[in-house]
KELO-313356 format. One record per atom (N, C-alpha, C): x, y, z. Coordinates in steps of 0.2 Angstrom, whole numbers, plus 2048, in hexadecimal, padded with zeros to 3 digits. Layout:
XYZ ...
// end
This chain:
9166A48C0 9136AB8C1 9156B08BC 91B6AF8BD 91F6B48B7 91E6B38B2 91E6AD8B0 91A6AB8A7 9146AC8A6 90E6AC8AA 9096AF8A9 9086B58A7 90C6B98AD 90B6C28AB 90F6C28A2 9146BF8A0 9176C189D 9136BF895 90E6B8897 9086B7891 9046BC891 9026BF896 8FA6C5897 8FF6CA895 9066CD895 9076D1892 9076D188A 90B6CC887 90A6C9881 9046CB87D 8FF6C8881 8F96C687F 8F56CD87F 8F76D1881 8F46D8883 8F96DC87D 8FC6DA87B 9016E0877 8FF6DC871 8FD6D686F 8FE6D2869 8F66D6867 8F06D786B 8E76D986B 8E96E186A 8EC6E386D 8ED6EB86A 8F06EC866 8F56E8862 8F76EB85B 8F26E7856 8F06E2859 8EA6DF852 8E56E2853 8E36E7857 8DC6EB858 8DF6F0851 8E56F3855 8E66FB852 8E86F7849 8EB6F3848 8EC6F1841 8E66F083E 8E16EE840 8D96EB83C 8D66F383D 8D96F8842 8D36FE840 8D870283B 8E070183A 8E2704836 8E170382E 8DE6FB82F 8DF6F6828 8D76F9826 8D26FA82D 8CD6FA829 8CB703829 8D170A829 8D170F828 8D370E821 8DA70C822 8DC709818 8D5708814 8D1702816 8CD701812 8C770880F 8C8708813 8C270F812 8C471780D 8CC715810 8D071B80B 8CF718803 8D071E7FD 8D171D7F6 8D47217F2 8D771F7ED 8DC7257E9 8D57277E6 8D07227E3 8CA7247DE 8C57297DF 8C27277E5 8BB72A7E9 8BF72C7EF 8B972E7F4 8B97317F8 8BB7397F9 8BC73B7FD 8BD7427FF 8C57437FC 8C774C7FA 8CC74D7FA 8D374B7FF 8CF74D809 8D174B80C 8D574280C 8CF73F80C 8D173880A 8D6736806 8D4738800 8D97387FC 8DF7397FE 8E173F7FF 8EA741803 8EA73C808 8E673880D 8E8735814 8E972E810 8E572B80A 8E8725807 8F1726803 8F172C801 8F872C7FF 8FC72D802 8FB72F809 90073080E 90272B812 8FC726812 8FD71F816 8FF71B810 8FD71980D 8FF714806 906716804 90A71C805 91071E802 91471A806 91C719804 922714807 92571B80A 92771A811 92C71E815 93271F814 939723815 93E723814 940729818 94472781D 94472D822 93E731825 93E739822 93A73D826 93773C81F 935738819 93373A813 92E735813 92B73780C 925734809 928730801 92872D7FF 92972A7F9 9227297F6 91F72D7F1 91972D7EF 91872C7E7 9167277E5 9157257DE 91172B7D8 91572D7D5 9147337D0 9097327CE 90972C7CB 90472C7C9 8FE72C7CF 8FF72D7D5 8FB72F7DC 8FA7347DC 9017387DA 90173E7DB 8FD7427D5 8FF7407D0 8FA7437CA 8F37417CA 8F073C7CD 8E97397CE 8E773C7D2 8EB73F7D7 8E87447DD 8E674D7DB 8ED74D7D6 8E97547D5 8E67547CF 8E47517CC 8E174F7C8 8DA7507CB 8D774A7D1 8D374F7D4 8D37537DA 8D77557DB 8D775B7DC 8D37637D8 8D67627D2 8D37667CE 8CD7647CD 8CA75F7CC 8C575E7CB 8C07607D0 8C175E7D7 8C07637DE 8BF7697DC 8C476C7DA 8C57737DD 8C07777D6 8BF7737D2 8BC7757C8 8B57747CC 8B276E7D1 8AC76E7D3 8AA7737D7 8AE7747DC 8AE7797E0 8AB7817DE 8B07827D9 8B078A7D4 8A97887D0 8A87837CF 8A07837CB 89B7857CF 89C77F7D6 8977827D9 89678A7DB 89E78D7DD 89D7937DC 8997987D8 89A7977D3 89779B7CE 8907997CD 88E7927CC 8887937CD 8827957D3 8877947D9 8837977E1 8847A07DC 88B7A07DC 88A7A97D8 8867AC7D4 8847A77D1 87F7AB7CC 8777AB7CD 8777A47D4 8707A47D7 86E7AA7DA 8767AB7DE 8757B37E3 8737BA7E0 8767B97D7 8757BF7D4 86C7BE7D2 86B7B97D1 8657B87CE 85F7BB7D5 8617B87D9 85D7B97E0 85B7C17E1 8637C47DF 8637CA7E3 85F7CE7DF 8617CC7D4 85D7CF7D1 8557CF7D3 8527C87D3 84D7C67D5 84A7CD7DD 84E7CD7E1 84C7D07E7 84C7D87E6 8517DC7E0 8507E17DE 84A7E37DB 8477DF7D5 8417DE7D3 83B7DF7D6 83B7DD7DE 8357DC7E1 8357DF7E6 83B7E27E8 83D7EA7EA 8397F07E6 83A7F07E1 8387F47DB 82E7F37DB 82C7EC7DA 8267EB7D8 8247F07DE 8287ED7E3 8237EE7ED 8237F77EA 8287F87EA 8288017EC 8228037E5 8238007E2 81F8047DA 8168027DF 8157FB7E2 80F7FA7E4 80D7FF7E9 8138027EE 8108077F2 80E80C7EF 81180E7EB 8108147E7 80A8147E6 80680E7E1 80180C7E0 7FC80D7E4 7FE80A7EB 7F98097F1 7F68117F3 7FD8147F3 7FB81B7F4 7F781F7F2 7F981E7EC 7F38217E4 7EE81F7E8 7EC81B7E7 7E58187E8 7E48197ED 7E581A7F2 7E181C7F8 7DF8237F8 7E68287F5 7E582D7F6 7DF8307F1 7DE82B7EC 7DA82D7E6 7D282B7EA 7D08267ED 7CB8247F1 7CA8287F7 7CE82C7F8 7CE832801 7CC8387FE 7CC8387F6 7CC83F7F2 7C583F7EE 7C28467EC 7BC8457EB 7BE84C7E6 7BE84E7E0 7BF8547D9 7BA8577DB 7B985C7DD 7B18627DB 7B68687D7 7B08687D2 7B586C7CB 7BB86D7CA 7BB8637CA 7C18637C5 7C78657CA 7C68657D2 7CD8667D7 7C985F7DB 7D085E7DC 7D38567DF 7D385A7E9 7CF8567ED 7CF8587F2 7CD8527F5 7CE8537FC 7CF84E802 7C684E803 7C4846806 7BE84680A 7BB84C80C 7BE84C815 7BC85381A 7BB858815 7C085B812 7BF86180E 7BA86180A 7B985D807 7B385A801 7AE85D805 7AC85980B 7A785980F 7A6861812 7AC864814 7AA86B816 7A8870814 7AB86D80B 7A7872808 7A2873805 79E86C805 798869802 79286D80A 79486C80C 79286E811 790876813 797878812 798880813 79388280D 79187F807 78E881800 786880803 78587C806 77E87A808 77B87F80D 78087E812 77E886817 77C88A817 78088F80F 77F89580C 779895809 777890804 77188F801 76C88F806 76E88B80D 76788C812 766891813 76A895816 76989B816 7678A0812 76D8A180C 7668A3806 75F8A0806 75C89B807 758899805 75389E80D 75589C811 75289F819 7538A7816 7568AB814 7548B1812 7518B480F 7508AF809 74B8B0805 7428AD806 7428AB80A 73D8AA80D 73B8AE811 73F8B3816 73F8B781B 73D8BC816 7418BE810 73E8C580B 7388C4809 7368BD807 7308BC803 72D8BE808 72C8BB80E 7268BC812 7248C3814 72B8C6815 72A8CE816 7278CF810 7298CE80C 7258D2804 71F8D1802 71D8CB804 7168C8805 7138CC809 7148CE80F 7118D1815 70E8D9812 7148DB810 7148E380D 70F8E3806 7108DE803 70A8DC7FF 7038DC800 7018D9805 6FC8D8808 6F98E180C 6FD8DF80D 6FC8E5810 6FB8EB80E 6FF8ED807 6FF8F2802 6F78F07FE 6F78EA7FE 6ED8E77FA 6EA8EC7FD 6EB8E8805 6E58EB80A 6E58F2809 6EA8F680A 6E98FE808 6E6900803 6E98FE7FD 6E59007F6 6DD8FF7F8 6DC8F87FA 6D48FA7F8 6D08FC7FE 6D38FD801 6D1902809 6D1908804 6D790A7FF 6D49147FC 6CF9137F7 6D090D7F6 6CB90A7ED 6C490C7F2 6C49087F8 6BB90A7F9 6BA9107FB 6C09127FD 6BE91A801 6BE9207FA 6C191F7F6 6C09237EF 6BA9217EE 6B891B7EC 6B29187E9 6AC91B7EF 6AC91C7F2 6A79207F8 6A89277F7 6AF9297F5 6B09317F5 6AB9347F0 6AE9317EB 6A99327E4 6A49317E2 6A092B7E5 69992A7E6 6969317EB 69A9327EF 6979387F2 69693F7EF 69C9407ED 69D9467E8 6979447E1 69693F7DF 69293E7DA 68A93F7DD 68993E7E2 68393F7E4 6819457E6 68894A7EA 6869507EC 6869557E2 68A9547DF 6899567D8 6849567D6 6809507D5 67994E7D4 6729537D8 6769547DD 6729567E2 67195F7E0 6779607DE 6799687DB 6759687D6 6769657D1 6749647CB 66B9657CC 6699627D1 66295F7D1 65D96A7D2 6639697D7 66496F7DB 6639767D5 6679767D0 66797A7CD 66397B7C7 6609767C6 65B9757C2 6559767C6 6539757CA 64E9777CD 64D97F7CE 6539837D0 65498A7CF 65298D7CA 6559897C2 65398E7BF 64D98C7BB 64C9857BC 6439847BB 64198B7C0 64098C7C6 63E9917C9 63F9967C7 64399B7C2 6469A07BE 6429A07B8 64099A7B6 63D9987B0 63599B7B2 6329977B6 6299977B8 62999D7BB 62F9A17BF 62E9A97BF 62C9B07BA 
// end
């Protein structure tokens, strides 16, 4: 019984260090001094290095192949930098420009409305309503000059008429006055001739 346990413990300590050495072996496999991540990099040199106490014994050309890239890293990195930097500058340029356009197009929009809302009567720039008020106020006046002057003509006409009808109301009564005086003249005359015809045959 005692030899059993001490097989299943065996056998249980021989499968857990062959599990942990195949994930170790197959962690190793995955690391590289050439490829992979900077990370990786350093984890293959710190595994792959010879121990000696609290130390690392790390082979020179590791160490230059790593900063090596390293810089290479860090040259990519600052590229990207500057290239993301001069997309940001271009972007911002870009969005100052169309900041610019928008405001220059309000401006625009404004004009044109205002120019559209606005109606010139001699040569002065003036609003709709106002256009209207005083197209208006103009028209009023003329109506009512116009209605005044029709009220005077009619009165002048009336007194015209009226002044006709008088004149020839005195035209006929002259013309009768005269006819009369010409007839009692006539009458005298007849009158007087006859006397001195009778002055004469005496």
């Amino acid at each position: 019984m005692k030899f059993f346990k001490t097989l299943l413990l065996t056998t249980i300590t021989v499968f857990s260090l062959s599990s942990t050495w195949a994930q170790t072996s197959g962690d190793d496999e995955k690391l590289s001094l050439n490829s992979g991540t900077i990370d990786n990099q350093f984890e293959y040199v710190i595994r792959r290095s010879n121990s000696w106490q609290d130390y690392k014994t790390v082979k020179k050309t590791w160490l230059y192949a790593l900063k090596a890239h390293t810089i290479d890293s860090l040259k990519a990195v600052h590229k990207d930098l500057k290239d993301t930097q001069a997309i940001v500058d271009t972007q911002a340029k870009e969005i100052e420009d169309l900041k610019a356009n928008l405001s220059n197009t309000k401006v625009e929009l404004d004009n044109t409305i205002a120019e559209k809302d606005s109606i010139k009567l001699f040569g002065m720039p003036m609003t709709k309503p106002n256009y209207s008020m005083i197209l208006w106020s103009i028209v009023g006046v003329l109506s009512a000059l116009l209605l005044f002057f029709i009220y005077k003509y009619r009165n002048s006409n009336a007194v015209t008429k009226q002044a006709k009808k008088s004149l020839a109301e005195t035209e006929e009564e002259f013309e009768e006055h005269r006819r009369v005086a010409l007839e009692r003249e006539q009458k005298v005359r007849r009158q007087l001739q006859d006397e001195i015809n009778k002055q004469k045959n005496a």
